[in-house]
KOLMIVO-695982 format. One record per residue: residue number from 0; x, y, z of N, C-alpha, C in turn. Coordinates in Angstrom, 2 decimals. Layout:
BEGIN
(pt NUM,(X,Y,Z),(X,Y,Z),(X,Y,Z))
...
***
This chain:
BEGIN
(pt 0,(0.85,-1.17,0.00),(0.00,0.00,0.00),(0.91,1.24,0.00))
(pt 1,(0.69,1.77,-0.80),(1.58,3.61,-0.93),(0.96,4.45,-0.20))
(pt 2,(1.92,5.57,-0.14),(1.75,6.57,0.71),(0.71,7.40,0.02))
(pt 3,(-0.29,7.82,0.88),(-1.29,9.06,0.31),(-0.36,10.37,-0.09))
(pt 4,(-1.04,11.09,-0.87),(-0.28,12.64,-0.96),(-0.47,13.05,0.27))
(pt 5,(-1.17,13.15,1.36),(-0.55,14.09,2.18),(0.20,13.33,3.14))
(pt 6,(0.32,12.49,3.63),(1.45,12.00,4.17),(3.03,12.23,3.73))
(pt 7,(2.96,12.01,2.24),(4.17,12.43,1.40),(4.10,14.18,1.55))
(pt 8,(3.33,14.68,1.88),(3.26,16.21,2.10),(3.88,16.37,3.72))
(pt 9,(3.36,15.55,4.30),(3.40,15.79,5.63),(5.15,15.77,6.00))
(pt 10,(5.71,14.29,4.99),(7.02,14.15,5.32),(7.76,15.09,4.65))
(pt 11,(7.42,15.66,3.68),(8.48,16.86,3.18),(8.26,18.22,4.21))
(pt 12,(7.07,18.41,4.87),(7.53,19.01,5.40),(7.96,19.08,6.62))
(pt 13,(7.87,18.12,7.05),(8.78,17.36,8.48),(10.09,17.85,7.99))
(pt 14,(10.64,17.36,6.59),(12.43,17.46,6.14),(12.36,18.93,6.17))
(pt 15,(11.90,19.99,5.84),(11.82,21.15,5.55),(11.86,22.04,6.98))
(pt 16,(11.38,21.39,8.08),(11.50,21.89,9.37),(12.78,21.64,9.98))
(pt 17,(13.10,20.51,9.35),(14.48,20.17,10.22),(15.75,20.94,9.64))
(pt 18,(15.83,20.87,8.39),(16.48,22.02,7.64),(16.79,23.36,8.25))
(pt 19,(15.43,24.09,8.61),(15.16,25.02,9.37),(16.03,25.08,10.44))
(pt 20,(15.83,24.21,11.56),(16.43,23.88,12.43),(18.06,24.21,12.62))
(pt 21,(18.42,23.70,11.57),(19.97,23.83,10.99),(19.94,24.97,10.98))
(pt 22,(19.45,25.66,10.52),(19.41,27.51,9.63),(18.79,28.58,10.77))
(pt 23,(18.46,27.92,11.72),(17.81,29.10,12.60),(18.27,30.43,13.00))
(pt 24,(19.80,30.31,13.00),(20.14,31.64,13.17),(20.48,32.61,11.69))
(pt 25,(20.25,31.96,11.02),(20.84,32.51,9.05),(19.39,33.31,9.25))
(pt 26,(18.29,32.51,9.23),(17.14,32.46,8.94),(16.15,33.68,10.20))
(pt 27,(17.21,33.95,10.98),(16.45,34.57,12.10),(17.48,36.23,11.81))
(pt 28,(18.36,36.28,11.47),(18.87,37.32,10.98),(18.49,37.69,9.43))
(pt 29,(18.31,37.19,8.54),(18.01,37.74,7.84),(16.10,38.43,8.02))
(pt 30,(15.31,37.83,8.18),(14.05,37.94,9.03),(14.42,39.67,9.72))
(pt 31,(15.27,40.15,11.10),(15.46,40.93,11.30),(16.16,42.24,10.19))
(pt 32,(16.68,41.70,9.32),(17.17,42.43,8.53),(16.16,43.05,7.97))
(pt 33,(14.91,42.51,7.71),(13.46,42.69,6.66),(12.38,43.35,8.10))
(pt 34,(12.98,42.87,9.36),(12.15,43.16,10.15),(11.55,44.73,10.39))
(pt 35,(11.94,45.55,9.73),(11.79,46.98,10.34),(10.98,47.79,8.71))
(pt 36,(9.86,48.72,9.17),(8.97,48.80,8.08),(9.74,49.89,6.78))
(pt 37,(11.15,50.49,6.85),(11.56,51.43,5.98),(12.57,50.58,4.88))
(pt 38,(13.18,49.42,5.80),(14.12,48.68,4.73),(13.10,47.71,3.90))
(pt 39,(11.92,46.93,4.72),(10.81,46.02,3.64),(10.63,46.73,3.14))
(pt 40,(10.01,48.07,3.28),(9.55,49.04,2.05),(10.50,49.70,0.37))
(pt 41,(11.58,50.04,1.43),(12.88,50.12,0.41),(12.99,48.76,-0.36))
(pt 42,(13.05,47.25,-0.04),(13.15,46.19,-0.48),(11.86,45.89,-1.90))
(pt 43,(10.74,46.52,-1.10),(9.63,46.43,-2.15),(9.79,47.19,-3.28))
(pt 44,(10.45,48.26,-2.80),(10.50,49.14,-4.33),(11.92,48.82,-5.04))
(pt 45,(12.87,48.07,-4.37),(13.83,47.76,-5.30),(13.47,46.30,-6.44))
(pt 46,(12.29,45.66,-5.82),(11.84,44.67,-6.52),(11.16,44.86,-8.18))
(pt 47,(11.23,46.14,-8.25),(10.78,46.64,-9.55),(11.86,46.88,-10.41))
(pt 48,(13.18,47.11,-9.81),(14.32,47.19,-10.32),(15.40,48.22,-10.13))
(pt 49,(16.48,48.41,-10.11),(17.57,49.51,-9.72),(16.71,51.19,-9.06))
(pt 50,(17.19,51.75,-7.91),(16.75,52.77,-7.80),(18.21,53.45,-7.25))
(pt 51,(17.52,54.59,-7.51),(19.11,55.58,-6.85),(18.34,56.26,-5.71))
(pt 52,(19.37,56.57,-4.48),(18.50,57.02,-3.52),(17.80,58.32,-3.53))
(pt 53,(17.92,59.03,-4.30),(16.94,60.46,-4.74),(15.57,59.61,-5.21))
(pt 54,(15.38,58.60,-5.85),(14.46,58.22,-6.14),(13.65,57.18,-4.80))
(pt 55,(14.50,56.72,-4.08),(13.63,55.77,-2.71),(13.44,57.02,-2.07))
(pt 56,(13.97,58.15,-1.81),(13.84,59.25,-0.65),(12.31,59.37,-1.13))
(pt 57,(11.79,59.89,-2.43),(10.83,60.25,-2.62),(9.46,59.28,-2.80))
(pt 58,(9.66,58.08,-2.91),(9.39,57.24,-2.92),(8.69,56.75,-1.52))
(pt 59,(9.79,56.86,-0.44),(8.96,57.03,0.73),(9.29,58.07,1.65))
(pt 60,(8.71,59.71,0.93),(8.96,61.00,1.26),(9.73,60.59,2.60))
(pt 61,(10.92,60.70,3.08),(11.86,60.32,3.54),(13.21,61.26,3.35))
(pt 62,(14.12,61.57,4.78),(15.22,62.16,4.44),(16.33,61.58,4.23))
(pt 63,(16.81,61.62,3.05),(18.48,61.00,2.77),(19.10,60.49,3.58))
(pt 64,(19.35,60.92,4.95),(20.41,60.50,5.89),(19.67,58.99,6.50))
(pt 65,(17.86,59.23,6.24),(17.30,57.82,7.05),(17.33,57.11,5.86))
(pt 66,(17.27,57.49,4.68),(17.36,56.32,3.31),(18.11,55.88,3.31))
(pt 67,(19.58,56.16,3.57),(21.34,56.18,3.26),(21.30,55.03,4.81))
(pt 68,(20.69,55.30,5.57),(21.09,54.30,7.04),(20.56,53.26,7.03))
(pt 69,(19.42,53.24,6.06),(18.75,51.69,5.80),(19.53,50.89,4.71))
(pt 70,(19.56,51.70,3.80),(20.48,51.14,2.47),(21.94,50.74,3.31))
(pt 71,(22.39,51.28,4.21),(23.90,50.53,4.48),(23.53,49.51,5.06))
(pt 72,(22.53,49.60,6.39),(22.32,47.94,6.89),(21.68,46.97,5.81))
(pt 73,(20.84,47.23,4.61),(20.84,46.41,3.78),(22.07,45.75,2.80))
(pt 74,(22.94,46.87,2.63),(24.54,46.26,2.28),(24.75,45.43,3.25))
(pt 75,(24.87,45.58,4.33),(25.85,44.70,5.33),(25.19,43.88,5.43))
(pt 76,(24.05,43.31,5.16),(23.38,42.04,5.39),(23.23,41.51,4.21))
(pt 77,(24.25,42.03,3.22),(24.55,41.30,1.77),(23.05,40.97,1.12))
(pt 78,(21.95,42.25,1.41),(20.50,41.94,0.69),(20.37,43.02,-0.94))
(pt 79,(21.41,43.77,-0.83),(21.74,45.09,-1.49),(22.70,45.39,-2.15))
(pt 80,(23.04,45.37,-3.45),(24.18,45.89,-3.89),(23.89,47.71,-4.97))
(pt 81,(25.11,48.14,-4.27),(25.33,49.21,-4.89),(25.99,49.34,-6.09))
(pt 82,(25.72,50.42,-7.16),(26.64,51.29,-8.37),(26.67,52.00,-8.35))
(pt 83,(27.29,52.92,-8.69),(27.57,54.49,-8.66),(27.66,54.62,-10.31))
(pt 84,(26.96,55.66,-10.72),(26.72,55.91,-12.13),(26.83,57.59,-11.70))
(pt 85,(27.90,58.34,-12.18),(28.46,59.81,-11.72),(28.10,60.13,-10.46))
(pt 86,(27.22,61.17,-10.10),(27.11,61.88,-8.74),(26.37,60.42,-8.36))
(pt 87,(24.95,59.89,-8.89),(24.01,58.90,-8.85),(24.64,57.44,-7.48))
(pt 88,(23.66,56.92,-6.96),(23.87,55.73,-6.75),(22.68,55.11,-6.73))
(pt 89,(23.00,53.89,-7.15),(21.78,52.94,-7.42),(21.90,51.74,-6.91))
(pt 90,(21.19,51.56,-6.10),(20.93,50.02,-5.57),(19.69,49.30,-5.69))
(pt 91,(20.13,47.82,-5.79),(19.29,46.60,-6.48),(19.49,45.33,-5.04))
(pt 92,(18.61,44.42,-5.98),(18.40,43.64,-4.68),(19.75,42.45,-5.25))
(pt 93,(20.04,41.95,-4.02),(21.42,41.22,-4.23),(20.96,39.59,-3.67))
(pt 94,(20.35,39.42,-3.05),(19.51,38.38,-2.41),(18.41,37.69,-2.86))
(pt 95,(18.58,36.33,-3.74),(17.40,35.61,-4.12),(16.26,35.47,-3.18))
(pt 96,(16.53,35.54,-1.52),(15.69,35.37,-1.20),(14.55,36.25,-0.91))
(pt 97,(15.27,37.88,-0.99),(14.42,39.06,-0.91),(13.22,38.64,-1.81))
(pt 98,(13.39,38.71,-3.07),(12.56,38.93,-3.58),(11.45,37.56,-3.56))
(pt 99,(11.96,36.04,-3.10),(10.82,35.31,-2.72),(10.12,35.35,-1.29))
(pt 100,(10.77,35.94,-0.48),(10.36,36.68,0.59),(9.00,37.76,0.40))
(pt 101,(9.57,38.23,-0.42),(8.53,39.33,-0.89),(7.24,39.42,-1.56))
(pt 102,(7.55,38.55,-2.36),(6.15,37.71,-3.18),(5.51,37.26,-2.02))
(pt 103,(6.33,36.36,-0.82),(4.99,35.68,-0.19),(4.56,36.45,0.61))
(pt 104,(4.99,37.65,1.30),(4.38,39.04,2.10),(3.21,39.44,1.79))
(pt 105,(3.73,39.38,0.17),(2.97,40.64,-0.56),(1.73,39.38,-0.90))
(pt 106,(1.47,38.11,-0.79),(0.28,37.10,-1.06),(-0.41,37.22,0.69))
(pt 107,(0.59,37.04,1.56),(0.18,37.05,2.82),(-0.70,38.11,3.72))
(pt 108,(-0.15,39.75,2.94),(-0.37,40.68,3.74),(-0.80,41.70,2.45))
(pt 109,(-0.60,41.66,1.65),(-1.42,42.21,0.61),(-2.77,42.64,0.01))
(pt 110,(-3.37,43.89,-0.29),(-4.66,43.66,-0.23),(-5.28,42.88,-1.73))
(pt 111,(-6.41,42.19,-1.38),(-6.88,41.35,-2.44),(-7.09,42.34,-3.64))
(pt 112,(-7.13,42.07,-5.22),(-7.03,42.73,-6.08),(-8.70,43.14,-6.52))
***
């Protein structure tokens, strides 16, 4: 007799918890990294593609020095990479997981269409 689908559901995600387990602190810092509402927001609008920070300032009417302090802790948590294109800088998302992170937020906490 074979396994039903959800049993075979049940055991993947038994493996998928234990995984976790392993990862709890990767997985609990990056979480804090997303945890605070100006860098998810900054994260959401880099999901559309490259912005320079004159464009996130306004984006979330915001002053430079608090855009510039989120954008560095998003560097240092390797979620963010920067370019400099003349005076310009532009940062993008550097982290596969941002942006599947983000999709499931934005299904989770999103308003229905």
């Amino acid at each position: 007799m074979g396994e039903t689908e959800r049993e075979k559901a049940d055991d993947r995600a038994a493996l998928d918890l234990v995984g976790l387990v392993g990862q709890a602190n990767e997985a609990a810092n990056f979480l804090k990294a997303l945890g605070h509402d100006g860098r998810l927001t900054i994260l959401c609008h880099l999901q559309s593609g490259p912005k320079s920070v004159t464009e996130l300032e306004n984006l979330l009417s915001s002053r430079q020095a608090v855009v510039s302090q989120q954008l560095a802790r998003l560097r240092l948590e390797g979620l963010v990479s920067a370019r400099r294109e003349g005076q310009a800088i532009y940062y993008s998302l550097l982290d596969p997981k941002v942006e599947a992170t983000i999709t499931l937020l934005a299904r989770l906490f999103g308003k229905p269409a």
